[in-house]
N, C-alpha and C positions, 0 to 999 in steps of 0.2 A: 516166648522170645519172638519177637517179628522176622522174618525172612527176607533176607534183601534180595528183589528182583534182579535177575543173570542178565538185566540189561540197564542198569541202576545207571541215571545219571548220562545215559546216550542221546542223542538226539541221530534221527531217522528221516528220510527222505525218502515216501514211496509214491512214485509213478500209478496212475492206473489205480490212487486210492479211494475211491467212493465205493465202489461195490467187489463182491466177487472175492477171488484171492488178496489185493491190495488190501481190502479192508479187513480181510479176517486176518493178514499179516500188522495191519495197523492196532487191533484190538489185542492181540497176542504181546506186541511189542511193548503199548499204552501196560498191559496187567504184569510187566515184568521189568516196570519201572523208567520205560525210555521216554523222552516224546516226540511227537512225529510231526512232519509236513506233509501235508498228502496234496497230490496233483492232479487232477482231473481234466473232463472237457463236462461232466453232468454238472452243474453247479448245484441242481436241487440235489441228488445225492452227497455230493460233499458236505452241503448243510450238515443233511442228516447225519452224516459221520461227526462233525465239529460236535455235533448237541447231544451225539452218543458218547463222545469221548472226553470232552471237556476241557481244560485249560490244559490239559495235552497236547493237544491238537490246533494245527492252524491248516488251513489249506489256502488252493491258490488256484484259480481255474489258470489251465496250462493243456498245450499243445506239445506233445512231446517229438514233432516232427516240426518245432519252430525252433531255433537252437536258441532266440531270445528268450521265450518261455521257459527253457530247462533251464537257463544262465538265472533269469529273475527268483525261479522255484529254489534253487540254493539258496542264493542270496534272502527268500522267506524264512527260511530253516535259519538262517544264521540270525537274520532282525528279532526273530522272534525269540530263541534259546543260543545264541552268542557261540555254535559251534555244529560239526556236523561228523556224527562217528559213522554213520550205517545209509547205504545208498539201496536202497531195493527199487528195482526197475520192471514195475507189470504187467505196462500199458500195452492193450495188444489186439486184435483182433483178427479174423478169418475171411477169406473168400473161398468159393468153391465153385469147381467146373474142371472140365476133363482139359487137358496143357493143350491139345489143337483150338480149343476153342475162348480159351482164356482171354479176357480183353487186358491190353498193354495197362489198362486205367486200374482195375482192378488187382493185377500183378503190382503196379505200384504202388496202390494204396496198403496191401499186406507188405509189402519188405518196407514203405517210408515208416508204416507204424514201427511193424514188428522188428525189423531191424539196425533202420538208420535211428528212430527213437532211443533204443537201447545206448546204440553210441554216445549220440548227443549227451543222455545221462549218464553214461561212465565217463566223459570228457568233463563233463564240470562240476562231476563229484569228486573225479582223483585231482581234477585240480585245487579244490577246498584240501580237500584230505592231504596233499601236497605241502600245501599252503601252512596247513597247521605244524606238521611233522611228527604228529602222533600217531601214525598207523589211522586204518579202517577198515572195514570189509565195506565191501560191494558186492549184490546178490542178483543176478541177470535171471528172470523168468523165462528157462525156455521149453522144450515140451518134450513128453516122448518122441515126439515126430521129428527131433532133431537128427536123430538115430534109425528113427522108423519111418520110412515110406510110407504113403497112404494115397489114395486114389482120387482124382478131385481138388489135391490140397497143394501141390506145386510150388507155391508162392509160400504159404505158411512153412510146408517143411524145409525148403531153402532157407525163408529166414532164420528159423530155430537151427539151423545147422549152421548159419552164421551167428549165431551167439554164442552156441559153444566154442568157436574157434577163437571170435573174439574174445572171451570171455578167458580163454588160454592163453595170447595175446598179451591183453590186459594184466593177466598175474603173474607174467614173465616178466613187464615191463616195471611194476608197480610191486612188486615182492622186496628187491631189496629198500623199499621207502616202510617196508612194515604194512603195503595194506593189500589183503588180500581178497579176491577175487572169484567169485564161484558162480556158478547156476544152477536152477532146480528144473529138474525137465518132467512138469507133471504128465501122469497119463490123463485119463478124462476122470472128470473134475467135476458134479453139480453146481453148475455155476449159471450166470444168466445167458452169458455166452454159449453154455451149450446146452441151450432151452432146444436142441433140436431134436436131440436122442431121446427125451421124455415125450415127443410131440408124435413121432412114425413111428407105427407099431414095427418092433424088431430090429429096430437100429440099436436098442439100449440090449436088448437079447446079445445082438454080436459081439458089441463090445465084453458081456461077462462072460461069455466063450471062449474070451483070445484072456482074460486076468487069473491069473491062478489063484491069490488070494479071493477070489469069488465075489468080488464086491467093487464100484464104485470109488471112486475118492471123494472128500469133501475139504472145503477148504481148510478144514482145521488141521489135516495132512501135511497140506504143502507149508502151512502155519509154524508147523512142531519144525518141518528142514530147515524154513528161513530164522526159527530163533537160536537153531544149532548154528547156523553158516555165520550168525551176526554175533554171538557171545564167545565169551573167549576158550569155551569149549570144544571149538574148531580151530585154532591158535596156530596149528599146523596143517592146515589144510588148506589150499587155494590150488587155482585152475581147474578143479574137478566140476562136473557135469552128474549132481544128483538124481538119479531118475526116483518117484516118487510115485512109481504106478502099478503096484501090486503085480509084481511080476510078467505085465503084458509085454516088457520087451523078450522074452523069455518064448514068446510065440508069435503072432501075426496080426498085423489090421486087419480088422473088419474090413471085408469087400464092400466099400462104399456104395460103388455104381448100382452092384448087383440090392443093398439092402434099402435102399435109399426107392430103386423103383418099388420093388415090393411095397417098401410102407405107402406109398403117394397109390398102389394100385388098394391098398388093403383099406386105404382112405375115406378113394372112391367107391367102391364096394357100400361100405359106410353110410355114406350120403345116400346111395341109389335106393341102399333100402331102409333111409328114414322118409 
């Protein structure tokens, strides 16, 4: 007997889809029957998604900090599959530096991503979803750091603590329309964005010092949350903040400042005596 996939028939809107979390959430979503729009700014990796996933799949080079871009990016999703059940929002990236020394450019650039992007996509997804009046979920990527301080990261962790609020916000406002609203707050993730823990000797040490389950995440973690948050196996769940990081809120960041000189000296070292 065939299996019908727990997302049979959905169509998906995710943000941040070419690489990384977005697209292992694209691929999870594609193997359990939905199909997806994926959003990007890499166009050669969205290819590569299109031709890994196939007439699943549409993408759309998009700016997730252009509110014209997210508005067109719906409006893909619906041209292409005539409807839109599942908003995941991934798009995101990091700056780092100690808060006295931060540039205002920098500061800006992590919250327009990491958390006016978010908005702009929950605003014209609940408006679709609105629009239909059949319910939705909406899945806001935010981080351990929403919750968890960390050294250096300032700008990221504000934004991830404004998604979760937003995100509470959101599923207060949009609960009795039937669509609900959550976030997944990975810890650290092998991802390409955090090609930097693999790079400094003992930055990746720190981090399984502070996880109790002793290991890393990979994408197919935060994969397995976002297909629970988007099926209707969460049916009663919205405005929660999933953490998905093997118990590290349970203990402490890695002292950034302090591991981050070590690797860059343990480096040099390195160099001096090749």
């Amino acid at each position: 007997m065939q299996t019908v996939g727990r997302l049979e028939g959905k169509v998906a809107v995710i943000t941040g889809g070419a690489s990384g979390i977005g697209r292992e959430i694209a691929r999870r979503f594609v193997a359990e029957g939905a199909r997806v729009t994926l959003g990007d700014l890499d166009v050669r990796l969205l290819g590569e998604a299109a031709r890994e996933l196939g007439p699943a799949c549409t993408t759309l080079e998009a700016n997730v900090t252009v509110e014209d871009d997210v508005e067109r990016l719906v409006a893909a999703a619906i041209d292409a599959f005539g409807r839109l059940d599942v908003g995941v929002n991934c798009a995101g990236l990091s700056t780092f530096g100690p808060i006295a020394e931060l540039s205002e450019g920098d500061w800006n650039l992590t919250v327009d991503v990491c958390l006016t992007g978010v908005f702009l996509s929950v605003k014209h997804e609940a408006r679709r979803l609105l629009a239909q009046g059949e319910g939705g979920s909406i899945i806001n990527i935010a981080s351990l750091n929403a919750v968890q301080p960390a050294e250096g990261m300032s700008a990221y962790c504000a934004s991830k603590a404004g998604i979760d609020m937003l995100t509470r916000c959101a599923a207060l406002e949009l609960g009795p329309h039937g669509i609900r609203v959550n976030a997944i707050g990975p810890g650290l993730i092998d991802t390409p964005l955090t090609q930097f823990q693999r790079d400094l000797p003992g930055i990746r040490a720190g981090y399984l010092e502070n996880i109790p389950l002793g290991r890393v995440g990979t994408t197919q973690d935060v994969a397995s949350a976002a297909l629970f948050l988007a099926s209707e196996e969460s049916s009663w769940v919205t405005g929660d903040l999933l953490l998905v990081d093997g118990g590290a809120r349970t203990k402490r960041y890695p002292e950034m400042f302090r591991l981050i000189a070590e690797g860059l000296a343990d480096l040099e070292q390195q160099d001096l005596g090749t």
